[in-house]
TORZA-154831 format. One line per 3 residues: number of its first residue (from 1); their letters; for each residue y, x, z of N, C-alpha, C. Coordinates in nm, 2 decimals. Each point is the difference from the previous one (the first is absolute). Layout:
# residues N
NUM> A> Y:X:Z:Y:X:Z:Y:X:Z; ... .
//
This chain:
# residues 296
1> XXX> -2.45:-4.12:-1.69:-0.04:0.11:-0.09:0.08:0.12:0.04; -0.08:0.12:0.01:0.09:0.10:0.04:0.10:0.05:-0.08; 0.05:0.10:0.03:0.04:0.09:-0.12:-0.04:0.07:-0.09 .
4> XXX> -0.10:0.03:0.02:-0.06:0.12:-0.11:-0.06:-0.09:-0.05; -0.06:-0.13:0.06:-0.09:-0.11:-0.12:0.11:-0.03:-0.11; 0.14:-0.02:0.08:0.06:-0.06:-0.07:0.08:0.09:-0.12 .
7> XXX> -0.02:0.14:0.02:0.04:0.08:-0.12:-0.13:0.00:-0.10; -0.11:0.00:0.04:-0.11:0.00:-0.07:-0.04:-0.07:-0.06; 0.05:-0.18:0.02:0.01:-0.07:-0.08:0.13:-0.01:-0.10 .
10> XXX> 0.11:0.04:0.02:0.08:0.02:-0.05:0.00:0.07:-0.13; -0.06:0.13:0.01:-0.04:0.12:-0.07:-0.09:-0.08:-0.13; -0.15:-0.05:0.06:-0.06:-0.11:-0.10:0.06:-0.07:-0.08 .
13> XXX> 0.08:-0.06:0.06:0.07:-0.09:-0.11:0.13:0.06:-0.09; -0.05:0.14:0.00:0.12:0.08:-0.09:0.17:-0.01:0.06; -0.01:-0.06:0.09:0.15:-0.01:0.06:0.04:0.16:0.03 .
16> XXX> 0.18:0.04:-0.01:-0.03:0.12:0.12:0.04:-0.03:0.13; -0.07:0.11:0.00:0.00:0.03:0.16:0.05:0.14:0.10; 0.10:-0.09:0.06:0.10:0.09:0.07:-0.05:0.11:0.12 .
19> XXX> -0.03:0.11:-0.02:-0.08:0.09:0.05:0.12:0.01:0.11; -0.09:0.09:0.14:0.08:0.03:0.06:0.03:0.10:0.03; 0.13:0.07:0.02:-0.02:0.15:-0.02:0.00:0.09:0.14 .
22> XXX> -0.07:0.08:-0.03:-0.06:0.09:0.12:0.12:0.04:0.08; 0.01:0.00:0.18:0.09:0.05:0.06:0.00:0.14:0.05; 0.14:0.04:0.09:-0.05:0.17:0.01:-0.14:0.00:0.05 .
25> XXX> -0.06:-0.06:0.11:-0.12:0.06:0.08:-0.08:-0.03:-0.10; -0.04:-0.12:-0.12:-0.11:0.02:-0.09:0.00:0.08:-0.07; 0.12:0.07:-0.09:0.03:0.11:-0.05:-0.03:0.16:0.08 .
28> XXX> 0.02:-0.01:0.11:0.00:0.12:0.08:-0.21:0.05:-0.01; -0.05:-0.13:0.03:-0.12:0.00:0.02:-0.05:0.03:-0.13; 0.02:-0.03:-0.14:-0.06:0.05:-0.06:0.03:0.13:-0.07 .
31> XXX> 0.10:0.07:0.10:-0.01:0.15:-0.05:-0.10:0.07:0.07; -0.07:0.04:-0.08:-0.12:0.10:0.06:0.06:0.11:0.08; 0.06:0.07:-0.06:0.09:0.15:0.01:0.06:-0.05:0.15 .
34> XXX> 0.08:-0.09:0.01:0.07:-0.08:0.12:-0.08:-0.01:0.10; -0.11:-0.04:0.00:-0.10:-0.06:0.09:-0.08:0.16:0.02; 0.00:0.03:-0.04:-0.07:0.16:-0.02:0.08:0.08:0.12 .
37> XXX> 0.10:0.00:-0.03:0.09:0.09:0.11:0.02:-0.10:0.12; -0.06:-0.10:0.00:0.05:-0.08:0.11:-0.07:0.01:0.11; -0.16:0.01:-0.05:-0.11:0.01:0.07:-0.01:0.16:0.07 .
40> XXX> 0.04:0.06:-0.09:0.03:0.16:0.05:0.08:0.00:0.12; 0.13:-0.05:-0.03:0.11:-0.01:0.12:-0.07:-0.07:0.15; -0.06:-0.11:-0.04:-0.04:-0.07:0.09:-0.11:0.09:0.08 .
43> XXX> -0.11:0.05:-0.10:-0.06:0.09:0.12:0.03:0.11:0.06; 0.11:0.10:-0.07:0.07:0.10:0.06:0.07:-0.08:0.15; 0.06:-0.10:-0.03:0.11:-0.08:0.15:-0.13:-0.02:0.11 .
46> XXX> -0.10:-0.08:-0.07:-0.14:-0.04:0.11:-0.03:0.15:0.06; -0.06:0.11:-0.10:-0.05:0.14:0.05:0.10:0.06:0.09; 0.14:-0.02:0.01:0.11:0.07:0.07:-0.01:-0.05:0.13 .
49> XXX> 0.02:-0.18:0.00:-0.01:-0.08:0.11:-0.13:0.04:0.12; -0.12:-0.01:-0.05:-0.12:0.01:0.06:-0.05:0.13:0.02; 0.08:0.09:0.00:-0.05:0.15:-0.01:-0.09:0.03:0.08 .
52> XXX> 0.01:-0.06:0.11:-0.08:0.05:0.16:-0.10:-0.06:-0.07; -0.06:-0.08:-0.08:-0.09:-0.05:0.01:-0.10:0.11:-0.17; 0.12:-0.02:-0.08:-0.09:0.08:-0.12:0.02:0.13:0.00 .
55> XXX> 0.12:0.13:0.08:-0.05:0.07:0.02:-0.09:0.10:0.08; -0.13:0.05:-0.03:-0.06:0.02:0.07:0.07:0.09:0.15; 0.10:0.12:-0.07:0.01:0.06:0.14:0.16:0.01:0.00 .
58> XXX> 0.05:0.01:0.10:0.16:0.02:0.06:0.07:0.06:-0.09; 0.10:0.02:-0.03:0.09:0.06:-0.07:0.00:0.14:0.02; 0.00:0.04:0.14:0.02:0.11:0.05:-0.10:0.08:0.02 .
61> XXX> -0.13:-0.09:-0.01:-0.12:0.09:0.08:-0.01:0.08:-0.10; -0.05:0.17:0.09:-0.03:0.08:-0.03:-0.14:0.07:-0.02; -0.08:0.06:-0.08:-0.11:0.04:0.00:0.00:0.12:-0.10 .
64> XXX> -0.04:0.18:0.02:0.05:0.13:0.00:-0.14:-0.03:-0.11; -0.07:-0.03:0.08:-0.18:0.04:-0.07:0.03:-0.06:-0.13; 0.06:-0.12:-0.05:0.02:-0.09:-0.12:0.17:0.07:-0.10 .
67> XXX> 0.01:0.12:0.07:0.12:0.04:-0.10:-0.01:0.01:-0.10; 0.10:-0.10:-0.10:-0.04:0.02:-0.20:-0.09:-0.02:0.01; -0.08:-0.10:0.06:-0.12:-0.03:-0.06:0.02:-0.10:-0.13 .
70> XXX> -0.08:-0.02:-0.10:0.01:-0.05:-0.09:-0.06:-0.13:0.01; 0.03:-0.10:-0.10:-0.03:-0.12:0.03:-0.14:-0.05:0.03; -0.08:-0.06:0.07:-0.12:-0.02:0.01:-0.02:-0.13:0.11 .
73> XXX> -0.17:-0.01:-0.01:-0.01:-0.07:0.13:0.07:-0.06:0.15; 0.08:0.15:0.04:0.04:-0.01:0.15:0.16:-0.02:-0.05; 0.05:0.08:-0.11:0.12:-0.07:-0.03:0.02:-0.01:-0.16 .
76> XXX> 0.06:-0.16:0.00:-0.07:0.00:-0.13:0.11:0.00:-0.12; 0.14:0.07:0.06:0.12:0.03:-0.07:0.02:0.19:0.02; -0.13:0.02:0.10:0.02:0.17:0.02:0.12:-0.03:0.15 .
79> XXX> 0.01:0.14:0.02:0.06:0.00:0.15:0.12:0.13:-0.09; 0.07:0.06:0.16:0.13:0.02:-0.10:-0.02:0.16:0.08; 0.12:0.10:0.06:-0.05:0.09:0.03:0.06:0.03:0.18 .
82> XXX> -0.03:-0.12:0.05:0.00:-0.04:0.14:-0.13:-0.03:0.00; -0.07:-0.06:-0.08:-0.11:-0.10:0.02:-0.02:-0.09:0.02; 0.12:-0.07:-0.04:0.06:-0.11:-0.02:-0.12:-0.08:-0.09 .
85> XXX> -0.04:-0.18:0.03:0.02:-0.05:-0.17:0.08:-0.04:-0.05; -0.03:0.03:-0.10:0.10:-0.07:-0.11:-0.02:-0.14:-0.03; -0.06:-0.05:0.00:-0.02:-0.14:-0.03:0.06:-0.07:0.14 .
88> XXX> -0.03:0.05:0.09:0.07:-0.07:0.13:0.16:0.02:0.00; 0.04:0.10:-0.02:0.16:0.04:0.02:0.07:-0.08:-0.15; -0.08:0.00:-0.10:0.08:-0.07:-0.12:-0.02:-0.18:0.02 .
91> XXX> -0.06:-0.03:0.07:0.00:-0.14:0.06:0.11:-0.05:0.10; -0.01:0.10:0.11:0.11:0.04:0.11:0.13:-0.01:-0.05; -0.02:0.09:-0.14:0.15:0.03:-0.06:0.05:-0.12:-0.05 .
94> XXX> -0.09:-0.10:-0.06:0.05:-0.08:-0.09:0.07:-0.08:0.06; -0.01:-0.06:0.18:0.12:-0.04:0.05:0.15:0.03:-0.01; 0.04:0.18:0.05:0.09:0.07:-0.01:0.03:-0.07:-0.11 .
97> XXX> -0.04:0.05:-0.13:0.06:-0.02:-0.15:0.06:-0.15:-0.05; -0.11:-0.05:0.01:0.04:-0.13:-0.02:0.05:-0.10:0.06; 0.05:0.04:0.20:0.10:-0.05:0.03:0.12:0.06:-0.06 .
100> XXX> 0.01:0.10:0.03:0.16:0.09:-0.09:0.04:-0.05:-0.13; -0.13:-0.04:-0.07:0.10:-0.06:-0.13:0.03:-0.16:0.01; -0.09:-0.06:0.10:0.01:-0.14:-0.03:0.19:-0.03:0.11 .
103> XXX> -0.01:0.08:0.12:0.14:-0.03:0.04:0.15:0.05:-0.05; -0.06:0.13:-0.03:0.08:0.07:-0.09:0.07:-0.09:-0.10; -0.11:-0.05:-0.08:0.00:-0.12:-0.15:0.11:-0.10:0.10 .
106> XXX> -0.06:-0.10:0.12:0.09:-0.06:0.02:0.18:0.00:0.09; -0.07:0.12:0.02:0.19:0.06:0.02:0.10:0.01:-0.12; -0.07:0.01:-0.12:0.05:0.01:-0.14:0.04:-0.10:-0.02 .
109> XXX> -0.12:-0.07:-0.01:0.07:-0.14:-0.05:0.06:-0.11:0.06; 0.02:-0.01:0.16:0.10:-0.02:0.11:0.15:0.05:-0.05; -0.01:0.13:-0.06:0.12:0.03:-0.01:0.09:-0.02:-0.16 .
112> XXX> -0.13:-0.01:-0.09:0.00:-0.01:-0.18:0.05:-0.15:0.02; -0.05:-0.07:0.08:0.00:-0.15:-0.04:0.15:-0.05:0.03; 0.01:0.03:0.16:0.14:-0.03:0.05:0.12:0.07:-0.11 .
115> XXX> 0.03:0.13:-0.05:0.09:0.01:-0.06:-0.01:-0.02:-0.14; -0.12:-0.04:-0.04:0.05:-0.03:-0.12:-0.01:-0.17:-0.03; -0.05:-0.09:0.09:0.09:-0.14:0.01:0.14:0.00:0.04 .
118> XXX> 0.06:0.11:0.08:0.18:-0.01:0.04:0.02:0.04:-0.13; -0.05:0.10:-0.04:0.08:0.06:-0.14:-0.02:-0.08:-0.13; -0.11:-0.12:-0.05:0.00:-0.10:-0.08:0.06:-0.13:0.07 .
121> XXX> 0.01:-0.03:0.08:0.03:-0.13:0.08:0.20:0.01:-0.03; 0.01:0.09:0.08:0.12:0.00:0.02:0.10:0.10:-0.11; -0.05:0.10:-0.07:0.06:0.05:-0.09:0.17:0.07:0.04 .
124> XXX> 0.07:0.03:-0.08:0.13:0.03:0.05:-0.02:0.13:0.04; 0.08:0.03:0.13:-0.02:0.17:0.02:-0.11:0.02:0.10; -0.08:-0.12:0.01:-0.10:0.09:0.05:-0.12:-0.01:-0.06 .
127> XXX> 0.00:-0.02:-0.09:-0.13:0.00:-0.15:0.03:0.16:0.00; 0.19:0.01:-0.03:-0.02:0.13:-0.02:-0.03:0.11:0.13; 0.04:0.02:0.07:-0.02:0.06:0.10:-0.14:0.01:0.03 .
130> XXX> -0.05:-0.10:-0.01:-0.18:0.05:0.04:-0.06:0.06:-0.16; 0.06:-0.05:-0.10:-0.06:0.06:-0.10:0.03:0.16:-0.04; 0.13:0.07:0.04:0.05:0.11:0.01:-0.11:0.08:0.12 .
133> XXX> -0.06:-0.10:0.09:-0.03:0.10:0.08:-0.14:0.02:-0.03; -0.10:-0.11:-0.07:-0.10:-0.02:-0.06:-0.03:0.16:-0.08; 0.15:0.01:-0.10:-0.02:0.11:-0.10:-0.01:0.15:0.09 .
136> XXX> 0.06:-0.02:0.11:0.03:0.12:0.05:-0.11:0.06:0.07; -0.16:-0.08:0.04:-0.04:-0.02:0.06:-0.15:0.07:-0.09; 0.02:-0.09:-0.13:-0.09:0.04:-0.09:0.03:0.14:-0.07 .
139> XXX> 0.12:0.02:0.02:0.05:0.18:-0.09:-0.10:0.10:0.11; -0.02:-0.05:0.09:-0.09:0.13:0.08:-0.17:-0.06:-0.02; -0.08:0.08:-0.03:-0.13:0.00:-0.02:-0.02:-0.06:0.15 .
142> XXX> -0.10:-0.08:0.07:-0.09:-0.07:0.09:-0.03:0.13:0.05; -0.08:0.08:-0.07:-0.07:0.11:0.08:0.02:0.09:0.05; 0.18:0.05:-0.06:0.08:0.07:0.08:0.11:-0.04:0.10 .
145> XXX> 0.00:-0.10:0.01:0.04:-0.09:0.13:-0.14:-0.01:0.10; -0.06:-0.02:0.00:-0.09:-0.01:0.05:-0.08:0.17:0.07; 0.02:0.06:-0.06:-0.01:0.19:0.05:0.15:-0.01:0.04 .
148> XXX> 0.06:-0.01:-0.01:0.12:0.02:0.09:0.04:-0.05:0.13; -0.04:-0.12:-0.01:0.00:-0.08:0.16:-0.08:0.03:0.08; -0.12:0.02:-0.04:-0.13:0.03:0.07:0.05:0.15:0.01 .
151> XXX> 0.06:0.11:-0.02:0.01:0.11:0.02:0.09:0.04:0.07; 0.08:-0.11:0.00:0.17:-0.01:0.09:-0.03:-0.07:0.15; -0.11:-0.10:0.00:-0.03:-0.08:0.13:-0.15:0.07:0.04 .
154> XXX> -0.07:0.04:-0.06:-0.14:0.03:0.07:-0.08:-0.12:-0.05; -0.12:0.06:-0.10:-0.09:-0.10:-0.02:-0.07:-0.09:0.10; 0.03:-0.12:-0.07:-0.10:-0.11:0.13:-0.02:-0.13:-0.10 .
157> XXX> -0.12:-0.10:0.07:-0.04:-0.09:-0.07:0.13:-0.13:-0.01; 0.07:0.04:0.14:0.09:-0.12:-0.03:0.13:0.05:-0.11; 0.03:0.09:0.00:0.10:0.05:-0.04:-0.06:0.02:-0.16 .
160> XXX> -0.11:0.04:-0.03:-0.05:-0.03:-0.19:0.01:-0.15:-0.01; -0.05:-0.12:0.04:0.02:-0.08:-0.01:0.16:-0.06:0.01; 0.08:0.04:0.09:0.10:-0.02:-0.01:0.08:0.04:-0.19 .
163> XXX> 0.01:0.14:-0.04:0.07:0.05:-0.09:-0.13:-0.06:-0.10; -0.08:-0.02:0.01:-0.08:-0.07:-0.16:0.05:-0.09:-0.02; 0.04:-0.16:0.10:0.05:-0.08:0.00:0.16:-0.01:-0.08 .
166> XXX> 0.08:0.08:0.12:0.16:0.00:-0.01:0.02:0.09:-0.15; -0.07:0.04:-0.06:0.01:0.12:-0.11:-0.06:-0.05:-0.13; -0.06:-0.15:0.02:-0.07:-0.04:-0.12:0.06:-0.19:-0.06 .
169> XXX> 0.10:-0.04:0.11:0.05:-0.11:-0.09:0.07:-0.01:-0.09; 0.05:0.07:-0.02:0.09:-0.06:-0.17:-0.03:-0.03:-0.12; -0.18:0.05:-0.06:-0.05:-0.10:-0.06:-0.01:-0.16:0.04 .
172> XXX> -0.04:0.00:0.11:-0.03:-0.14:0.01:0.10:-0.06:0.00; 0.12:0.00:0.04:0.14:-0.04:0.02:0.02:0.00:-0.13; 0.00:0.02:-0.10:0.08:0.02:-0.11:-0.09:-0.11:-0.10 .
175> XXX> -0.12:0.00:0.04:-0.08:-0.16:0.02:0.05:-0.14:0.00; 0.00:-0.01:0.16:0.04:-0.05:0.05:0.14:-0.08:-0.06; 0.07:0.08:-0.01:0.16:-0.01:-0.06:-0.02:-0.08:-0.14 .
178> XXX> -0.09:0.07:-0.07:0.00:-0.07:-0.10:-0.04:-0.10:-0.05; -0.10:-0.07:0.15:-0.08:-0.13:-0.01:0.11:-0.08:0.02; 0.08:0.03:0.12:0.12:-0.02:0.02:0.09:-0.07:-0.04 .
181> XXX> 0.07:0.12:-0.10:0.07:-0.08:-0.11:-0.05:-0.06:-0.09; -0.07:-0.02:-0.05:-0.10:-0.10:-0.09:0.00:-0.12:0.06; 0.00:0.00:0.14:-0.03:-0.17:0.05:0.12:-0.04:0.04 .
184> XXX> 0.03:0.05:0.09:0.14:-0.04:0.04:0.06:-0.12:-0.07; 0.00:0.02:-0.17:0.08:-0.11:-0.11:-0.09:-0.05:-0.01; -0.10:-0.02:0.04:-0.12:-0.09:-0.04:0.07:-0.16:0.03 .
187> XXX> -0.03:-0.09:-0.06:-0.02:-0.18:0.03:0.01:-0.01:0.10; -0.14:0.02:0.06:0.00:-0.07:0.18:0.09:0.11:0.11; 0.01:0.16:-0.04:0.09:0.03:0.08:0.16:-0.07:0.01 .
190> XXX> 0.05:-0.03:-0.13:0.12:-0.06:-0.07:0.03:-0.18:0.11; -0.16:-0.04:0.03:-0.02:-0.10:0.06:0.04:-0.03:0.12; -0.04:0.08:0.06:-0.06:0.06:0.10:0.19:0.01:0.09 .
193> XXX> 0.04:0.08:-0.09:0.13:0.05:0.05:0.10:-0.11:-0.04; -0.03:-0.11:-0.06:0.11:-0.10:-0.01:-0.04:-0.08:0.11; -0.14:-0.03:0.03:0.01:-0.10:0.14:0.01:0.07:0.12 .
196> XXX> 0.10:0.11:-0.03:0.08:0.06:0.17:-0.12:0.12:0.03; -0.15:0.04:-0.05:-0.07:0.07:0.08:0.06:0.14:0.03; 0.01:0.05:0.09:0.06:0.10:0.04:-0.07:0.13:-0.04 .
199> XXX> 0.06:0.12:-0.06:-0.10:0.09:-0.03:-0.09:0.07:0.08; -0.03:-0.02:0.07:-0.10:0.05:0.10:-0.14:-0.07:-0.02; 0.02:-0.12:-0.01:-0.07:-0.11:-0.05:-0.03:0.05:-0.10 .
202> XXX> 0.11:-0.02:-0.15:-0.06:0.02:-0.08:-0.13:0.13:-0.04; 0.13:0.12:0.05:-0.14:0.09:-0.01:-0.11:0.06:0.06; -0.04:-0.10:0.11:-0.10:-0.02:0.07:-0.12:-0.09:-0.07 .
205> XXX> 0.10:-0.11:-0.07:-0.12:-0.12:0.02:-0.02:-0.02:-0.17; 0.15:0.03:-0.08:-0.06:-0.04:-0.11:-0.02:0.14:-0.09; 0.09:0.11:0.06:0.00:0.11:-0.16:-0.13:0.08:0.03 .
208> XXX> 0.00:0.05:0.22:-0.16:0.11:-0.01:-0.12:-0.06:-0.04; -0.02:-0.13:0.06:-0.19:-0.05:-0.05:-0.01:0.07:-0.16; 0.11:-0.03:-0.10:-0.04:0.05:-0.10:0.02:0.12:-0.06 .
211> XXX> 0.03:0.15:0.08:-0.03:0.10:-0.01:-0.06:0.07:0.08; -0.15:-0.10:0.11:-0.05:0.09:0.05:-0.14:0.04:-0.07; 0.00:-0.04:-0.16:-0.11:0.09:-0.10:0.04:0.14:0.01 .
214> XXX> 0.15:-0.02:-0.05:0.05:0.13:-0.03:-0.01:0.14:0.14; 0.04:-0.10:0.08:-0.01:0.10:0.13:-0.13:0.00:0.08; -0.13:-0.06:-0.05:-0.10:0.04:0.00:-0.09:0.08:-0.06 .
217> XXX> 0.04:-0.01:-0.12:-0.06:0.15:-0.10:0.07:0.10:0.05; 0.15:0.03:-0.01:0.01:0.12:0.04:0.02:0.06:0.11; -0.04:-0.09:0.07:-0.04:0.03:0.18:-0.16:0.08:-0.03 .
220> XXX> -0.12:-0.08:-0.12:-0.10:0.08:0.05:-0.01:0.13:-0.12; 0.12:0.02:-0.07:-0.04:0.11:-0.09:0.09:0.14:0.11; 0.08:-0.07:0.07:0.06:0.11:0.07:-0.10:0.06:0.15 .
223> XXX> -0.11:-0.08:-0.01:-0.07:0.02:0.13:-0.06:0.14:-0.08; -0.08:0.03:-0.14:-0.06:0.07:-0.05:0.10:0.14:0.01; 0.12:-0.06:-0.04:0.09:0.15:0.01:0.05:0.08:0.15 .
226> XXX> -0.08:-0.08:0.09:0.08:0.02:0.14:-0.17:0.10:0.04; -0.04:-0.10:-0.04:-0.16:0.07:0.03:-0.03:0.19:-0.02; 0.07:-0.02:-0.20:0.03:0.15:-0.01:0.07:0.06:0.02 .
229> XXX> 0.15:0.00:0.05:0.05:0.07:0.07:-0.01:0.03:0.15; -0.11:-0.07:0.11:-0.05:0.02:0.06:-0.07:0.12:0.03; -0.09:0.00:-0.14:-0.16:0.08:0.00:0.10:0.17:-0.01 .
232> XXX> 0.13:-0.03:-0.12:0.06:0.07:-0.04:0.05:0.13:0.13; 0.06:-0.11:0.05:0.10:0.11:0.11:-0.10:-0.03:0.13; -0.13:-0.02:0.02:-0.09:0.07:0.11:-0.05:0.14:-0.10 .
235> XXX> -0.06:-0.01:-0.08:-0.06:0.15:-0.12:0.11:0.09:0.11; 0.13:-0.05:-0.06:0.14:0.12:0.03:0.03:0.04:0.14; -0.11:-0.08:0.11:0.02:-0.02:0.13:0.10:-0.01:0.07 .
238> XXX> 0.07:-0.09:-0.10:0.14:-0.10:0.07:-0.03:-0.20:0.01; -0.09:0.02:-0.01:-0.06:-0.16:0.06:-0.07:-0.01:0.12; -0.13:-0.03:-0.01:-0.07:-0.06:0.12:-0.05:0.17:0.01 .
241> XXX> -0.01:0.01:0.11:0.01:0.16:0.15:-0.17:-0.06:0.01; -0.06:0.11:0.00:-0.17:0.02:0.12:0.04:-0.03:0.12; -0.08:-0.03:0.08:-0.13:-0.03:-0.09:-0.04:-0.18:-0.03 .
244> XXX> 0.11:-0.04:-0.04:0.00:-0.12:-0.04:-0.03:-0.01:-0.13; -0.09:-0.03:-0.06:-0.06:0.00:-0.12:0.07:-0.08:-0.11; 0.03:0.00:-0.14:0.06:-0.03:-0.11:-0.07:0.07:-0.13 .
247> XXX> 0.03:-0.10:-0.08:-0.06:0.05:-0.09:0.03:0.17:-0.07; 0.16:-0.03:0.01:0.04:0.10:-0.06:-0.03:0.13:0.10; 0.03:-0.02:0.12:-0.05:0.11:0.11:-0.13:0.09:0.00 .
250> XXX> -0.13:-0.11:-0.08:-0.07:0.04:0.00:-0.07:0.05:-0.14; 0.10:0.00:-0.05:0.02:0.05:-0.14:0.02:0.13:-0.04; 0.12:-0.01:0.12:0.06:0.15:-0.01:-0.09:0.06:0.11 .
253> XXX> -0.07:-0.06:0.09:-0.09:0.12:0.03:-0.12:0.05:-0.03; -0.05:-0.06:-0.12:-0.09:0.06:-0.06:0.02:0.13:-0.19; 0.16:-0.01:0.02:0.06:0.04:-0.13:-0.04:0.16:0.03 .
256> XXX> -0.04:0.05:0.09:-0.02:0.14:0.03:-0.15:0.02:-0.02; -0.10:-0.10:0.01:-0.13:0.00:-0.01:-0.07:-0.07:-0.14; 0.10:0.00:-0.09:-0.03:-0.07:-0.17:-0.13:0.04:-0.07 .
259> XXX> 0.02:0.14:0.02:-0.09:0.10:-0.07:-0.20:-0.03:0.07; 0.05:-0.01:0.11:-0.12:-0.02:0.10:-0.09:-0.12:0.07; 0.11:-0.07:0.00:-0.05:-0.11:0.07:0.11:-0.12:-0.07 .
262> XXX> 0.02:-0.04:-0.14:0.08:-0.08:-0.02:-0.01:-0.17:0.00; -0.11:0.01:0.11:0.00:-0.19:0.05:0.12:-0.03:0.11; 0.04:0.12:0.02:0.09:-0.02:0.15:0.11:-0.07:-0.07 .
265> XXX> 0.09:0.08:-0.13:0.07:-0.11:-0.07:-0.03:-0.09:-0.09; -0.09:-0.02:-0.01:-0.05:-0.06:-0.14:-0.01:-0.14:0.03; -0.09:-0.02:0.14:-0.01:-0.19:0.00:0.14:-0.06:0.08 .
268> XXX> 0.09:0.07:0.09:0.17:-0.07:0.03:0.02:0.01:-0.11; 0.04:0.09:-0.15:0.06:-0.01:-0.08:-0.05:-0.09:-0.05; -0.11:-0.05:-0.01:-0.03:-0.11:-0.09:-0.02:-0.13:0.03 .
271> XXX> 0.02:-0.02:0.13:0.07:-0.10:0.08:0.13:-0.07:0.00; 0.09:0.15:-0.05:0.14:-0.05:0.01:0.02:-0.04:-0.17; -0.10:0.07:-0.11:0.03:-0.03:-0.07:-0.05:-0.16:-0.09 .
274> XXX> -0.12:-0.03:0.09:-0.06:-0.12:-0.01:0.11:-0.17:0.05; 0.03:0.07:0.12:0.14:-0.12:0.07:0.07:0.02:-0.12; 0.09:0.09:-0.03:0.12:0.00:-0.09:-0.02:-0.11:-0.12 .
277> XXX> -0.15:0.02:-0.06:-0.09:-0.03:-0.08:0.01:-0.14:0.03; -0.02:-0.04:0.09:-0.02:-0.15:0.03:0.11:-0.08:0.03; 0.09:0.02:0.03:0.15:-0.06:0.00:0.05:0.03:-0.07 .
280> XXX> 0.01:0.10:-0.09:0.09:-0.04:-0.17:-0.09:-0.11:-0.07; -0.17:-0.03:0.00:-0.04:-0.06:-0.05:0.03:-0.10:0.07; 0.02:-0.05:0.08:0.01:-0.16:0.07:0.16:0.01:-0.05 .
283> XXX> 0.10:0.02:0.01:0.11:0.00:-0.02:0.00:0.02:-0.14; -0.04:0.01:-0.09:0.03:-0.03:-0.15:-0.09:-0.10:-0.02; -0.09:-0.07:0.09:-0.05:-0.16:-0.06:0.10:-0.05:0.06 .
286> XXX> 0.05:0.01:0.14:0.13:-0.07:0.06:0.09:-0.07:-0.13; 0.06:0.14:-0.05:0.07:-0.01:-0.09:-0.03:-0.12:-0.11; -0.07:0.08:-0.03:-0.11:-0.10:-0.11:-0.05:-0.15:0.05 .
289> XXX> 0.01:0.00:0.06:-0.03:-0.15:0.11:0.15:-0.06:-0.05; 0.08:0.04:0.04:0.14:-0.06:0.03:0.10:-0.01:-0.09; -0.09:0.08:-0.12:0.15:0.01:-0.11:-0.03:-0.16:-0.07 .
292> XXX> 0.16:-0.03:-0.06:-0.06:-0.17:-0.08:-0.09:0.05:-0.12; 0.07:0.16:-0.07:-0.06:-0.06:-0.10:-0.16:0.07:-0.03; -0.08:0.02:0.13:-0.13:-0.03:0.00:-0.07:-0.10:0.02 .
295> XX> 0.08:-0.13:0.01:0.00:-0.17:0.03:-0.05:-0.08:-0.12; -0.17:0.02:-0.05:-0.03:0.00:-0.12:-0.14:-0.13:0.05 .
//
């Protein structure tokens, strides 16, 4: 008899019956909202990937006869005031962008994760010491660290990526830390460390598996904030340089043609703000996936 016969019979005969409770991925699945921005994400990464193939023309090509042309048949996002399309270069772009936050994201959390397991793991002066520098780090706004480096070194894509990364862990560290100290006194860590396992072991094998929820959600809520400060400091034309296309690049170059032709910013902006859109939403079912007391 299977299982479900056998709760089914069970159920008949008035007995109870011990349901089973949904795990993160069944929970994750039945967030609409979740699944909503997932499918979004996923075709923005597919449309970025395949570009040569969905968009129709180069990034770069030029055509004078199609200047500000408006959206239509031959371009169906409007062209820009090269004669550019737009629909082609915001496809193009979605590479740029969306590699910049996704490495960016993981330079963060390469660096969120490592200090804030030394700083929960091991505690003493160097909890403090990374936590002193954590604060000193967050007293300066992201955005003005970020215009200052890029202003001090010369805008470039490796170098945004670099300071989005090195400029945005100490939320996640401070995470981290606190998954940290929570487990550390846990039972099986307590275990763990009386039959001799060495800490390296331990916080490899028994304390991370169970905070990589934690450092999965805010690995993909920080992709969204890397994303906008991206779009941010190209507008300011301290990010991605022409004629390498970005969203925000191509943003700021239609900010002079609003009045006239305002598809040139209208569909990047609503691209970057569609992504943003879709990884807060995947990243608060994450959430919502993972917390116990959604474990209903």
């Amino acid at each position: 008899m299977t299982e479900r016969a056998q709760a089914v019979r069970e159920e008949g005969e008035g007995r109870p019956v011990a349901r089973k409770r949904p795990g993160p991925r069944e929970r994750f699945l039945r967030n609409r909202r979740a699944i909503a921005g997932a499918v979004i994400l996923v075709a923005f990464v597919a449309m970025s990937l395949f570009a040569p193939a969905v968009a129709p023309y180069r990034s770069d090509e030029q055509n004078f006869l199609d200047r500000l042309a408006p959206p239509g048949a031959r371009h169906v996002m409007g062209a820009d005031h090269l004669g550019r399309d737009v629909f082609s270069r915001t496809v193009w772009a979605g590479r740029v962008s969306l590699s910049i936050g996704l490495l960016s994201t993981l330079l963060t959390m390469l660096l969120g994760v490592t200090a804030g397991t030394a700083a929960g793991y091991f505690g003493g002066w160097t909890d403090t010491l990374l936590m002193r520098l954590v604060d000193m780090i967050l007293a300066v706004p992201l955005f003005f660290l970020a215009v200052a480096f890029l202003a001090l070194y010369g805008p470039s894509i490796p170098g945004l990526i670099f300071i989005l990364g090195a400029a945005s862990w100490p939320p996640s560290a401070r995470l981290v830390r606190a998954e940290f100290l929570r487990l550390k006194v846990a039972d099986f860590v307590t275990a763990a460390r009386a039959l001799g396992a060495r800490d390296l072991a331990i916080i490899v094998r028994h304390i991370l598996p169970n905070v990589v929820p934690v450092i999965v959600i805010s690995a993909t809520l920080r992709v969204g904030i890397a994303i906008l400060a991206e779009a941010g400091l190209s507008y300011l034309g301290l990010g991605v340089q022409p004629p390498t296309p970005s969203w925000g690049n191509i943003v700021a170059d239609g900010r002079v043609y609003l009045r006239t032709a305002w598809w040139v910013s209208l569909f990047p902006g609503a691209f970057v703000l569609l992504s943003v859109m879709a990884v807060n939403l995947v990243g608060d079912g994450l959430r919502d996936a993972f917390d116990p007391r959604m474990r209903v």
